[in-house]
LONUTI-639558 format. One record per atom (N, C-alpha, C): residue number from 1; x, y, z. Coordinates in steps of 0.001 Angstrom, whole numbers. Layout:
N
 num    east   north      up
 NUM       X       Y       Z
...
//
This chain:
167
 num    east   north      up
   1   20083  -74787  110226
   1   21035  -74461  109198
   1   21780  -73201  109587
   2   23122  -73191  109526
   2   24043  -72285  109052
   2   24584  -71672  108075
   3   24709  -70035  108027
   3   25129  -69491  106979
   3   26583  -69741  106810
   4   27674  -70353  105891
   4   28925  -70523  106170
   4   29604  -68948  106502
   5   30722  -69692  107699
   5   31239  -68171  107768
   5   32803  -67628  106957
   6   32319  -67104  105554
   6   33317  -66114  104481
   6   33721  -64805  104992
   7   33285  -64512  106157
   7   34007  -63463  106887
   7   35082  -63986  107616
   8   35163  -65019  107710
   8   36582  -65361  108511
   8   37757  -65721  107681
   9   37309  -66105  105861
   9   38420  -66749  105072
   9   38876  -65343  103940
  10   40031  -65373  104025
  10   40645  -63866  103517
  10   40166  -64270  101921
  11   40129  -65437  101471
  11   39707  -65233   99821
  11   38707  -64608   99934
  12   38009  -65057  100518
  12   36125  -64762   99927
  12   36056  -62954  100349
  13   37148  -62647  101606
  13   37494  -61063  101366
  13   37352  -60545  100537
  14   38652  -61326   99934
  14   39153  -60260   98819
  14   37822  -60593   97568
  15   37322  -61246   97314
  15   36354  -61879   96341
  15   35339  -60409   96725
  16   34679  -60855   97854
  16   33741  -59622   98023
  16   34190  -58046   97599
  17   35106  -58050   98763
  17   35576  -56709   98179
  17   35874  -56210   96971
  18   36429  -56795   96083
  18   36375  -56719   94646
  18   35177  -56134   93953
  19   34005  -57437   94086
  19   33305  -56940   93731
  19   31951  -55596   94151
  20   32468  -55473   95215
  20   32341  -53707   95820
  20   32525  -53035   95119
  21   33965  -53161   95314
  21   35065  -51600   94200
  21   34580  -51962   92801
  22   34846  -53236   92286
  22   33771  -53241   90923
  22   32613  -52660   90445
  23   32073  -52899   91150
  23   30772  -52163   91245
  23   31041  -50438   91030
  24   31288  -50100   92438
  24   31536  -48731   92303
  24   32472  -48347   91346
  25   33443  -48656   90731
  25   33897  -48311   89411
  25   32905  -48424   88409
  26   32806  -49117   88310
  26   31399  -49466   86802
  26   30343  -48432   87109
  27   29754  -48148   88130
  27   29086  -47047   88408
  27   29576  -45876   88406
  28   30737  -45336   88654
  28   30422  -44073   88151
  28   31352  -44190   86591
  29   32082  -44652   85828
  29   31842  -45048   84867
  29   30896  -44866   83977
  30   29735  -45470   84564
  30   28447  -45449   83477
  30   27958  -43775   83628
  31   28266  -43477   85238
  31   27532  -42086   85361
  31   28276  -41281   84288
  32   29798  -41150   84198
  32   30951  -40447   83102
  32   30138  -40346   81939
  33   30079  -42006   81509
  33   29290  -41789   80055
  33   27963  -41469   79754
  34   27303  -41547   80613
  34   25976  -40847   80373
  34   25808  -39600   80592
  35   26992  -39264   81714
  35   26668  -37519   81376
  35   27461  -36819   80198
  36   28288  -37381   79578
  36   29130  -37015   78697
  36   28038  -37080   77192
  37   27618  -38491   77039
  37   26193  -37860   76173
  37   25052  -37867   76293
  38   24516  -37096   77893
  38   23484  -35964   77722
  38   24444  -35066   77626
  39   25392  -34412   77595
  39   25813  -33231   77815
  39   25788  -32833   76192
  40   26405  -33705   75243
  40   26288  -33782   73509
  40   24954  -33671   73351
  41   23498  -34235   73654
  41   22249  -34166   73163
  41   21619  -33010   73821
  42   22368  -32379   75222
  42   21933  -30995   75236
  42   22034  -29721   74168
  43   23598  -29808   73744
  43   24615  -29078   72845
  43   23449  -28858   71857
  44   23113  -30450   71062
  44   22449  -30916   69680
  44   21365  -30131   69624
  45   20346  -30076   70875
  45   19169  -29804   71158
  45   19108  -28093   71078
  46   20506  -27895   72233
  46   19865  -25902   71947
  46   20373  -25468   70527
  47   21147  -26079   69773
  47   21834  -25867   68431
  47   20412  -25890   67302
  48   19462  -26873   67572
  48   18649  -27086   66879
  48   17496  -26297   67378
  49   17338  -25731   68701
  49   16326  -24946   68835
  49   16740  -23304   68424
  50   18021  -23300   68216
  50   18656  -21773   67735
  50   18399  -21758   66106
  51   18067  -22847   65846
  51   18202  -22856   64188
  51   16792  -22801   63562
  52   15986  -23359   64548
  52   14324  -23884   64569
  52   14039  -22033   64493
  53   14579  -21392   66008
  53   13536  -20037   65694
  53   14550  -19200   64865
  54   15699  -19476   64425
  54   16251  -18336   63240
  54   15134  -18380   61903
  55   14977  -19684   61638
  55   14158  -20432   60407
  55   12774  -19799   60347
  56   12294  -19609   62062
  56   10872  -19641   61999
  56   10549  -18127   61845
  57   12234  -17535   62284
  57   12275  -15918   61875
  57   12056  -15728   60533
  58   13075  -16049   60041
  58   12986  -15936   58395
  58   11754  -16377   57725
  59   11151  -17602   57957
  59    9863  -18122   57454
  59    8059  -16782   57528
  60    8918  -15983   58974
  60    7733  -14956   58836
  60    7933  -13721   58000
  61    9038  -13057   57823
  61    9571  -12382   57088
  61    9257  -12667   55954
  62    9113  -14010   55449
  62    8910  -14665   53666
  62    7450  -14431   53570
  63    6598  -14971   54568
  63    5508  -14840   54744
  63    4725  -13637   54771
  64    5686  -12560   55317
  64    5072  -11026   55390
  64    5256  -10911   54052
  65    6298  -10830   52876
  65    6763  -10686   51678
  65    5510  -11065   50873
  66    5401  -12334   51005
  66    4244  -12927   49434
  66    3004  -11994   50127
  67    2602  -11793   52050
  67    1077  -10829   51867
  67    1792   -9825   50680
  68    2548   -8759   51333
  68    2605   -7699   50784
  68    2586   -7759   49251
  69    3096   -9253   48265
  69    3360   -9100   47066
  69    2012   -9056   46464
  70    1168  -10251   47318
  70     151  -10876   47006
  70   -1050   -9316   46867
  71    -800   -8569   47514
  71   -1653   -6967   47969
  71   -1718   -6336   46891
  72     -96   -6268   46471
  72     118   -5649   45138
  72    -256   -5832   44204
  73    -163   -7448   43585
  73    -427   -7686   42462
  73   -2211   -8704   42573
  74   -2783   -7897   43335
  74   -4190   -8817   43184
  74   -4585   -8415   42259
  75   -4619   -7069   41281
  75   -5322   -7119   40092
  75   -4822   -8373   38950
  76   -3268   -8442   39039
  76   -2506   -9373   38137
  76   -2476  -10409   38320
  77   -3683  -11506   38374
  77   -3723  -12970   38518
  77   -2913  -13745   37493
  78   -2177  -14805   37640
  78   -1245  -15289   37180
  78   -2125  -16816   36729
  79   -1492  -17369   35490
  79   -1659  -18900   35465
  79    -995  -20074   36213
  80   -1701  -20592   36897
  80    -990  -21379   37667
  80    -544  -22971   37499
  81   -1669  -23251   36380
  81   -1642  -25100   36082
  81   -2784  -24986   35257
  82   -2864  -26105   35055
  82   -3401  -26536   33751
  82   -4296  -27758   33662
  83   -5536  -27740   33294
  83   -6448  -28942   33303
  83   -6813  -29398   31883
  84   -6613  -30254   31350
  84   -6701  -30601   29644
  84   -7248  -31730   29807
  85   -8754  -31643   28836
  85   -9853  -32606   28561
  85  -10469  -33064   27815
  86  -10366  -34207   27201
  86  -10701  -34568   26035
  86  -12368  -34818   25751
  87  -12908  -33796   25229
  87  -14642  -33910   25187
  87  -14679  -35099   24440
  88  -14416  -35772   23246
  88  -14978  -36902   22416
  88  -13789  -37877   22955
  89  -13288  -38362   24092
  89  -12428  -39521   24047
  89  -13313  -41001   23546
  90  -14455  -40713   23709
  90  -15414  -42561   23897
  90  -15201  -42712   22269
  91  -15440  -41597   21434
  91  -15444  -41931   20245
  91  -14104  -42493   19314
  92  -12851  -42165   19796
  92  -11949  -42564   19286
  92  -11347  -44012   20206
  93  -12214  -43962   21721
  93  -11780  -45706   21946
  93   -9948  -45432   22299
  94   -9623  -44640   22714
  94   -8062  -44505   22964
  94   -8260  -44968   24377
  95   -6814  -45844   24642
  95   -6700  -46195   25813
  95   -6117  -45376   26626
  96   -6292  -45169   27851
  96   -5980  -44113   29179
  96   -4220  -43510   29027
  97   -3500  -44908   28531
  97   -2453  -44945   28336
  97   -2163  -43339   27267
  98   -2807  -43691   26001
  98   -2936  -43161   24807
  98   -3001  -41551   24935
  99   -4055  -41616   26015
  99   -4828  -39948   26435
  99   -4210  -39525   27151
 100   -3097  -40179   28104
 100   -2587  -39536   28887
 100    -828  -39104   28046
 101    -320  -39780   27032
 101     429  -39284   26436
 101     -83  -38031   25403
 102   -1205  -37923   25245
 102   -1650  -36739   24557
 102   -1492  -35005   25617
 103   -2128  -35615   26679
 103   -2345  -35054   27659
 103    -856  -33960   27999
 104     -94  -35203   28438
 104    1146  -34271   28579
 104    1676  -33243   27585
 105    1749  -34386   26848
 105    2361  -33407   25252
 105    1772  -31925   24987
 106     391  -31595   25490
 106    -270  -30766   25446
 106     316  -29754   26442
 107     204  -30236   27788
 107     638  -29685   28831
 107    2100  -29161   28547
 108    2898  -29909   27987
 108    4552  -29703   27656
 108    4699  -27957   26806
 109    3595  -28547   25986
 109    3518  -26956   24843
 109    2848  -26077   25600
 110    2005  -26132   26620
 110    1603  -24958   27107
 110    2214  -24716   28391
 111    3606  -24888   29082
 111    3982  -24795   29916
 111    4924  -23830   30368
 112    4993  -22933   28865
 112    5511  -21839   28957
 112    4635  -20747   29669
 113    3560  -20798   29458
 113    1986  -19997   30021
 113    2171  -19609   31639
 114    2855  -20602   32054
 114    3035  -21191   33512
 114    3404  -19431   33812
 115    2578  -18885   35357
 115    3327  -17595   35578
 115    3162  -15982   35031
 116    2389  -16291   33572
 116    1747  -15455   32541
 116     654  -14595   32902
 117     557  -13498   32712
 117   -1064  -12989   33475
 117   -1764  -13634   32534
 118   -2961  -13789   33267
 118   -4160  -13880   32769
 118   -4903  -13269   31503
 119   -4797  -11896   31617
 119   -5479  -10969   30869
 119   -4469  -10961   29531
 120   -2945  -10976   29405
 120   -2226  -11284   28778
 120   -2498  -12315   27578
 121   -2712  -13982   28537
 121   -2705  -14991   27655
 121   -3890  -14601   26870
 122   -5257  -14238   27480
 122   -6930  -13963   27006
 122   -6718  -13310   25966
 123   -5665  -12167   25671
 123   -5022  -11121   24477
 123   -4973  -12229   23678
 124   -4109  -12957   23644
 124   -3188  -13703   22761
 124   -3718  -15349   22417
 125   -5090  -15651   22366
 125   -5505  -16776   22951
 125   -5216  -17440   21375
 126   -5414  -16644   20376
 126   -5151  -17202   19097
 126   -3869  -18114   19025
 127   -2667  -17490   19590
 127   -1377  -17943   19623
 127   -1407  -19359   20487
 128   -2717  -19054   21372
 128   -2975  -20678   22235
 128   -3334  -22044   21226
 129   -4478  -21409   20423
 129   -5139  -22109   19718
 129   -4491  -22436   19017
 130   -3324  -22053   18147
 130   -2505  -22476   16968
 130   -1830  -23472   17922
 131    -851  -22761   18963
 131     117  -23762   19379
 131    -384  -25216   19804
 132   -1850  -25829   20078
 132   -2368  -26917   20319
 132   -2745  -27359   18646
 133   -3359  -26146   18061
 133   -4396  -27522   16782
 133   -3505  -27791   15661
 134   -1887  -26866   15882
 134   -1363  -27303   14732
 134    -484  -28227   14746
 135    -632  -29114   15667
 135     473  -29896   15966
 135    -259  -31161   15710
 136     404  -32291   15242
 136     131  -33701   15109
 136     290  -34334   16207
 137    -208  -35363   16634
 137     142  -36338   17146
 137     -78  -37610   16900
 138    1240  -38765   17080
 138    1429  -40254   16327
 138     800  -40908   17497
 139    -399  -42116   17500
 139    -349  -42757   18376
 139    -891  -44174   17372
 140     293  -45057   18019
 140    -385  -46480   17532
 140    -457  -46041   15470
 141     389  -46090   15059
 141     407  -45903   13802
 141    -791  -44940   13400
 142   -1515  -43819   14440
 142   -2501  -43555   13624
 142   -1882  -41733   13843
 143   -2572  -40972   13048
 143   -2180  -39251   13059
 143   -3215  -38688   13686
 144   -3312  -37865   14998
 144   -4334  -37540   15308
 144   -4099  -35683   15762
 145   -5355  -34666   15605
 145   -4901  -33833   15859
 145   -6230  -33251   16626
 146   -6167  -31964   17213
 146   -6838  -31349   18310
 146   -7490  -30670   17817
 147   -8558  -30316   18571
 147   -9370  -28736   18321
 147   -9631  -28669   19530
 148   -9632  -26854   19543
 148  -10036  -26867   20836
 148  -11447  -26517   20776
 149  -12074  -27040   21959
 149  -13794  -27122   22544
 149  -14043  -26292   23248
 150  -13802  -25772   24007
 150  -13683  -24402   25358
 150  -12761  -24162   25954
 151  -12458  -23196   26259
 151  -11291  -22656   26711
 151  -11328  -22011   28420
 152  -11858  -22198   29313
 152  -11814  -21375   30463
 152  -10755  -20569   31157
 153  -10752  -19463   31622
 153   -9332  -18376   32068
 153   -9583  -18731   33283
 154   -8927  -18823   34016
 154   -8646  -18640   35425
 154   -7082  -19023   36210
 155   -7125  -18785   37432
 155   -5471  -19411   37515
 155   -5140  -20723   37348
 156   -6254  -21492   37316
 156   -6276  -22832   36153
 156   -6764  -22600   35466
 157   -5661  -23182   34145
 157   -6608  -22702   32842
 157   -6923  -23970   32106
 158   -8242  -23996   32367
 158   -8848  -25324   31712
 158   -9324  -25559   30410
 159   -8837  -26381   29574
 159   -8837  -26361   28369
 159   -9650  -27482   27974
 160  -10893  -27536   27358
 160  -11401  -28846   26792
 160  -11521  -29356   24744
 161  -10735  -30098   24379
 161  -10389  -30311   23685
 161  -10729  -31795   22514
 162  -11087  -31604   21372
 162  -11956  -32786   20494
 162  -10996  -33221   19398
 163  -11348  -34789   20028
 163   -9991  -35648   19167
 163  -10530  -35616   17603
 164   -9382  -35266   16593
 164   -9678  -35395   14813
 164   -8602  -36790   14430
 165   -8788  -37572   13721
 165   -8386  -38524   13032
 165   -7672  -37527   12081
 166   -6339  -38187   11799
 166   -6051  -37109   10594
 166   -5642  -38392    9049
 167   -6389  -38102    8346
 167   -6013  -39165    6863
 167   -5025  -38492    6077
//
């Protein structure tokens, strides 16, 4: 067997050659556009690493701030959240649904507290106690109201609380 000979017929020349210079156009072509965006995802990259340690500047600076605040005010513990618990729920048979709309409602009125010293609210705990037992609450056509059961201080202030039927 023989390879035919396309070196002697000027088409298959020009055919080849074509696709030479084709080639090498399309190649550096592709090289153009690929260095054109790495050259954009370099840009992106040091833009985002200039922004990463400005951030990570500022983030220590914030961080030095709350030690130093935190130094200051360690005698002045603050309220931070709130845990509310119903000691007699089995007896009134309320559904989760039920307790957990109590729950909030509770949380809603004491959410001013939020931020308050400690030793402050402990002053004023009467003003706690009113603002929970004097309030009603409607559930399911029935009137129900609170007492409170224990009271614990801390930066959670946990409150445990006994459901009243009201007639």
């Amino acid at each position: 067997m023989r390879v035919p000979p396309y070196h002697q017929k000027p088409g298959w020349q020009r055919f080849f050659a074509g696709v030479v210079v084709g080639a090498l156009i399309s190649w550096f072509v592709f090289l153009f556009q690929f260095g054109v965006l790495q050259d954009k995802q370099i840009q992106l990259i040091a833009k985002q690493e200039s922004k990463i340690s400005e951030l990570e500047k500022s983030k220590d600076i914030l961080i030095d701030d709350v030690k130093r605040l935190n130094e200051e005010n360690k005698s002045k513990l603050k309220i931070q959240d709130f845990n509310v618990v119903f000691a007699n729920r089995k007896k009134f048979d309320l559904s989760s649904l039920n307790l957990h709309i109590m729950k909030t409602a509770v949380i809603e009125d004491l959410n001013d507290l939020i931020g308050k010293d400690i030793q402050s609210v402990s002053k004023n705990k009467e003003l706690l106690f009113r603002t929970i037992e004097n309030r009603e609450y409607e559930l399911d056509d029935k009137k129900y109201k609170l007492k409170i059961h224990t009271v614990f201080f801390d930066t959670t202030l946990d409150i445990s609380l006994n459901i009243e039927l009201v007639n």
